[in-house]
MARVEX-152882 format. One line per 5 residues: number of its first residue (from 1); their letters; for each residue x, y negated, z negated of C-alpha. Coordinates in nm, 2 decimals. Example, Ala and Ser with C-alpha at 12.3 -4.5 7.8 and 13.67 -1.06 7.14 Angstrom:
1> as> 1.23/0.45/-0.78; 1.37/0.11/-0.71
//
This chain:
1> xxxxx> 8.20/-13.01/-12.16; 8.51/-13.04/-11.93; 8.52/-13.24/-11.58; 8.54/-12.89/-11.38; 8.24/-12.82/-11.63
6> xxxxx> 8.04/-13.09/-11.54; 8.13/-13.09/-11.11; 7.99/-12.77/-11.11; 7.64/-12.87/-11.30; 7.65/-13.18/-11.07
11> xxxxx> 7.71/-12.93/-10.74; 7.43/-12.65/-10.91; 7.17/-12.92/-10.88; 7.15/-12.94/-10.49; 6.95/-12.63/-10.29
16> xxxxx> 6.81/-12.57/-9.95; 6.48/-12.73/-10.12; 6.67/-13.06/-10.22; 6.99/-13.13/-10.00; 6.96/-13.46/-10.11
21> xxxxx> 6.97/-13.65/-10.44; 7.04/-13.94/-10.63; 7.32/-14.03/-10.91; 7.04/-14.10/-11.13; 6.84/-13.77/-11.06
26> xxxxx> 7.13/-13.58/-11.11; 7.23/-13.73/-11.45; 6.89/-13.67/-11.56; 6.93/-13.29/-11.46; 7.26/-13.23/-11.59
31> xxxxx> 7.17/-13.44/-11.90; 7.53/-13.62/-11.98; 7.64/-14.00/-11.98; 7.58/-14.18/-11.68; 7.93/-14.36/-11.73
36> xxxxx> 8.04/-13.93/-11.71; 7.83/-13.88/-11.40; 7.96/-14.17/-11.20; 8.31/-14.05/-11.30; 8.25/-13.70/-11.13
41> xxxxx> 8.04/-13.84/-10.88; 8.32/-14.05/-10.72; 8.58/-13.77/-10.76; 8.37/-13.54/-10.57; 8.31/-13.86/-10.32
46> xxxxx> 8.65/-13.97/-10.26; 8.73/-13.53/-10.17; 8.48/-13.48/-9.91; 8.28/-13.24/-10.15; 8.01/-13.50/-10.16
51> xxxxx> 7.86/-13.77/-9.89; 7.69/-14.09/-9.97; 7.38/-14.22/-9.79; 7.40/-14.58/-9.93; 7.08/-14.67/-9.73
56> xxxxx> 6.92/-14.46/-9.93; 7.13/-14.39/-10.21; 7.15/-14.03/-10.17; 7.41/-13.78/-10.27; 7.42/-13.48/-10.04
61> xxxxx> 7.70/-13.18/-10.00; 8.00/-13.33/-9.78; 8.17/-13.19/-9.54; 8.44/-13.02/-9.74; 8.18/-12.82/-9.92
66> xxxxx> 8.08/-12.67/-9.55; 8.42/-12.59/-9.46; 8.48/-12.40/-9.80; 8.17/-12.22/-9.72; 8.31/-12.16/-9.32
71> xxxxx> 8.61/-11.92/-9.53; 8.36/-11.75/-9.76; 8.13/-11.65/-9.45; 8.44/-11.55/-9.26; 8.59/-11.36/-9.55
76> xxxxx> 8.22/-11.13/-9.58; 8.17/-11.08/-9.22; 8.54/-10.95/-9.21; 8.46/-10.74/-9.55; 8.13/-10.64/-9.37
81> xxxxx> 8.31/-10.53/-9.11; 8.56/-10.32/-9.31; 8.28/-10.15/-9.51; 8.12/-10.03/-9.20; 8.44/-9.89/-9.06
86> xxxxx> 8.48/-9.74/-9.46; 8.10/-9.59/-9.44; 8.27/-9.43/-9.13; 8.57/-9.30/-9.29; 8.33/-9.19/-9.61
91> xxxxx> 8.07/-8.97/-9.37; 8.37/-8.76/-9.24; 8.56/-8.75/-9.54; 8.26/-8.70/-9.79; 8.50/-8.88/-10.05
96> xxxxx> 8.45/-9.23/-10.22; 8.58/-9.55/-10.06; 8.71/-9.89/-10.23; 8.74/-10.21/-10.13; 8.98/-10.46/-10.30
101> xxxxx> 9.13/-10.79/-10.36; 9.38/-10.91/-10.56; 9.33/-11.07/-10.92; 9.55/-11.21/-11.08; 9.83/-10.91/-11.20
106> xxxxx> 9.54/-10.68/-11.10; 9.29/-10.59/-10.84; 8.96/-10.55/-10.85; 8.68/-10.35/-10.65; 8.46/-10.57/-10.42
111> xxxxx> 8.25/-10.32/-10.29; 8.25/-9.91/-10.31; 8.14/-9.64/-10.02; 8.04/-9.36/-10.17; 8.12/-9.02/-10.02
116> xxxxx> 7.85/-8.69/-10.03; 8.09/-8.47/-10.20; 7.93/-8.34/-10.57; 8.26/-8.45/-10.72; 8.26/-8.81/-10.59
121> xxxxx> 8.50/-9.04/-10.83; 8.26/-9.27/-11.06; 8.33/-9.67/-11.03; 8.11/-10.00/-11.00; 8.21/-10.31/-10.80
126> xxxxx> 8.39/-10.58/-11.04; 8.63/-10.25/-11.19; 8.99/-10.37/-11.24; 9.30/-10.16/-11.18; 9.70/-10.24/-11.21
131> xxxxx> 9.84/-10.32/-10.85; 10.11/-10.12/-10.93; 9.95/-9.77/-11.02; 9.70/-9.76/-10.72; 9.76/-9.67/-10.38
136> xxxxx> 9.56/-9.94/-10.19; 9.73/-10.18/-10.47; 10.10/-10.09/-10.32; 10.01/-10.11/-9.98; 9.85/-10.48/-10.09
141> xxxxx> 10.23/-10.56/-10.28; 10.37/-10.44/-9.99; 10.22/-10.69/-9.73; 10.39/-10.97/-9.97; 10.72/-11.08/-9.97
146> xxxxx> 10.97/-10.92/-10.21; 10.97/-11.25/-10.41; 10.56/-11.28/-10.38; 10.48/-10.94/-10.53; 10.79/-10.97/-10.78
151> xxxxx> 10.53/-11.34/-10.89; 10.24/-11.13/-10.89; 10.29/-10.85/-11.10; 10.40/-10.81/-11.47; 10.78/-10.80/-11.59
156> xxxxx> 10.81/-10.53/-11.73; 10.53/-10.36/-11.60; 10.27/-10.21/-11.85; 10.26/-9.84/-11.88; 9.99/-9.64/-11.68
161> xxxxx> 10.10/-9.29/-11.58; 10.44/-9.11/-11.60; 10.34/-9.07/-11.21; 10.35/-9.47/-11.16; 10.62/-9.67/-11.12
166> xxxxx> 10.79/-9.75/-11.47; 10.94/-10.10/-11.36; 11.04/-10.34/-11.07; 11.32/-10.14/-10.92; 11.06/-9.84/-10.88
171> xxxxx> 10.80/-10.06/-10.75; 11.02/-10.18/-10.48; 11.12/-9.82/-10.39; 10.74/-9.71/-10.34; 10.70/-10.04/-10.17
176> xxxxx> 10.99/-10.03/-9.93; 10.86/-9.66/-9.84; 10.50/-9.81/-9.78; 10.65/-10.07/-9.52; 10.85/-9.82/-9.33
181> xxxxx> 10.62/-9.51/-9.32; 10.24/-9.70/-9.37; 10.19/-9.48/-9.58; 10.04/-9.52/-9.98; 9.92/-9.25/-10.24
186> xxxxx> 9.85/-9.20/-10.57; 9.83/-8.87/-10.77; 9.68/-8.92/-11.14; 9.76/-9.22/-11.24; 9.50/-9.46/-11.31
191> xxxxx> 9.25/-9.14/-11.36; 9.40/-8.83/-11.45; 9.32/-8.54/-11.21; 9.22/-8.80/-10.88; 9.43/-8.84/-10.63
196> xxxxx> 9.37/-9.14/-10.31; 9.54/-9.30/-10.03; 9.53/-9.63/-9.93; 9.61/-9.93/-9.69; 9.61/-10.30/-9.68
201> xxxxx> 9.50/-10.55/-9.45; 9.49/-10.94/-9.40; 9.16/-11.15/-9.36; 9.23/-11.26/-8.94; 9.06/-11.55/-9.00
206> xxxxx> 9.18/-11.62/-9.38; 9.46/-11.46/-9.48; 9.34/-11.25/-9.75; 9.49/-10.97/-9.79; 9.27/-10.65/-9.86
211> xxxxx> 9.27/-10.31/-9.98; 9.13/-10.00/-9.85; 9.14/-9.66/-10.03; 8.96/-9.31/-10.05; 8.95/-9.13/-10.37
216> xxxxx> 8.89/-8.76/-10.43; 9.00/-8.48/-10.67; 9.34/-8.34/-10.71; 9.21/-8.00/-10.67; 9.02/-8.07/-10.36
221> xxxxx> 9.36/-8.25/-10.19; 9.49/-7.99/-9.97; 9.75/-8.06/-9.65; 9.45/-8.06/-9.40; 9.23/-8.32/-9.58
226> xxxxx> 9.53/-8.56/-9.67; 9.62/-8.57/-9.32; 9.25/-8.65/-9.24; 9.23/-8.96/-9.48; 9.56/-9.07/-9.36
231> xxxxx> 9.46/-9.02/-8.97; 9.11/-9.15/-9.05; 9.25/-9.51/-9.24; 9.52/-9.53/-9.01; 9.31/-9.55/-8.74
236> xxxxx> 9.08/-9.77/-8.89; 9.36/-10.04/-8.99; 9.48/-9.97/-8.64; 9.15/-10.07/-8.47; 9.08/-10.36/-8.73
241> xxxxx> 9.42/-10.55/-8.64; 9.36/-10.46/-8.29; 9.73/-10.27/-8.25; 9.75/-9.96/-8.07; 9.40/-9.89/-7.99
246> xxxxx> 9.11/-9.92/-7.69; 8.92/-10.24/-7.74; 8.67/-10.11/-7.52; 8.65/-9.82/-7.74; 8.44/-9.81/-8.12
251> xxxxx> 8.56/-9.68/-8.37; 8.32/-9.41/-8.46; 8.37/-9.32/-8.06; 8.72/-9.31/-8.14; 8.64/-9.08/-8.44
256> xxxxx> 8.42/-8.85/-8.24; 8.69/-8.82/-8.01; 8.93/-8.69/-8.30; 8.64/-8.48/-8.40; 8.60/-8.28/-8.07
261> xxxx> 9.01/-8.26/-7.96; 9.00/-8.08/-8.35; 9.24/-8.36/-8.49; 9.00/-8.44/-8.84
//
């Protein structure tokens, strides 16, 4: 077993029931050397992730540990915030909605919205996908530096679709047309026959950068209903980096509005 191994059995050992324990306790639980316990133990001392009650000689989750968990609240009530506006976007559109991150050379799906139409595109949270054949993906590469997304992404880029990008100098051209329109698509690349648009976000709080995108059939994509996904993300990006829209305004007011002036 590894140090990283044996930090985490150490951290697994506290709960809401036992916030506080001692060295010996916890060797017992995790069942390796003391002399390797009191090794991890002091690492995790000396970097804040543990505290030390010498009084009673309890170890208890430092401060470190609470400021880790401060990012991962932030990053879900931001995420939960950007499904809701997606459940929105879904409703009107009737199409299927993905959430992303980036991982590694890839993305992956957080969390999915699906849409009410009988051809809704099949996925499951945890799905991978190349950044560079997706159109939330793009928008993601495009929020990064030229250098960044050139670190991020394979050289030369593995083969997906005749319709994606075939290697860096492509990228960049779909990338530089991202940053000056705001617009991204994709038409049958990862999945023959579906078509989606997407956008990209950062975390406020974090930094994160996140991808948004709707999904439906090529044969269902005609002018009026890719103009409604576009309006319909654009807005919500819009509203979610508070640029160019009425704070005192929701956002499913602000889609209503679109809805009755017959712009969705």
């Amino acid at each position: 077993m590894s140090s990283l191994e044996d930090a985490v059995a150490v951290l697994a050992c506290f709960s809401l029931e036992e916030p506080a324990l001692t060295q010996a306790e916890l060797t017992r639980r995790v069942r390796r050397p003391k002399a390797t316990i009191s090794r991890v133990m002091r690492t995790l001392r000396e970097s804040g992730i543990l505290e030390f009650e010498p009084t009673r000689r309890l170890y208890s989750p430092g401060i470190r540990l609470f400021e880790l968990g401060q990012i991962c609240r932030s990053n879900h009530d931001f995420l939960d915030m950007v499904q809701k506006r997606l459940e929105d976007i879904c409703r009107i559109g009737r199409h299927t909605g993905y959430i992303s991150v980036f991982d590694g050379t890839q993305m992956v799906a957080l969390r999915i919205v699906r849409g009410s139409s009988p051809l809704a595109i099949a996925a499951v949270p945890g799905h991978r996908m190349p950044l560079h054949a997706t159109s939330s993906g793009r928008a993601m590469l495009a929020l990064l530096s030229d250098q960044e997304w050139r670190d991020r992404v394979p050289d030369p880029l593995p083969f997906v679709s005749p319709n994606s990008p075939l290697d860096h100098d492509a990228l960049l051209e779909r990338i530089q047309k991202i940053r000056k329109t705001g617009r991204s698509s994709a038409s049958s690349e990862t999945l023959h026959g579906v078509a989606s648009q997407g956008i990209a976000l950062r975390d406020p709080e974090s930094g994160e950068i996140i991808g948004i995108a709707v999904s439906y059939p090529e044969s269902m994509a005609t002018d009026e209903l890719k103009q409604m996904i576009s309006d319909l993300l654009n807005q919500m990006k819009s509203e979610l980096t508070r640029r160019g829209t009425r704070p005192d305004l929701p956002f499913d007011r602000q889609l209503q509005a679109l809805e009755v002036h017959g712009e969705l």
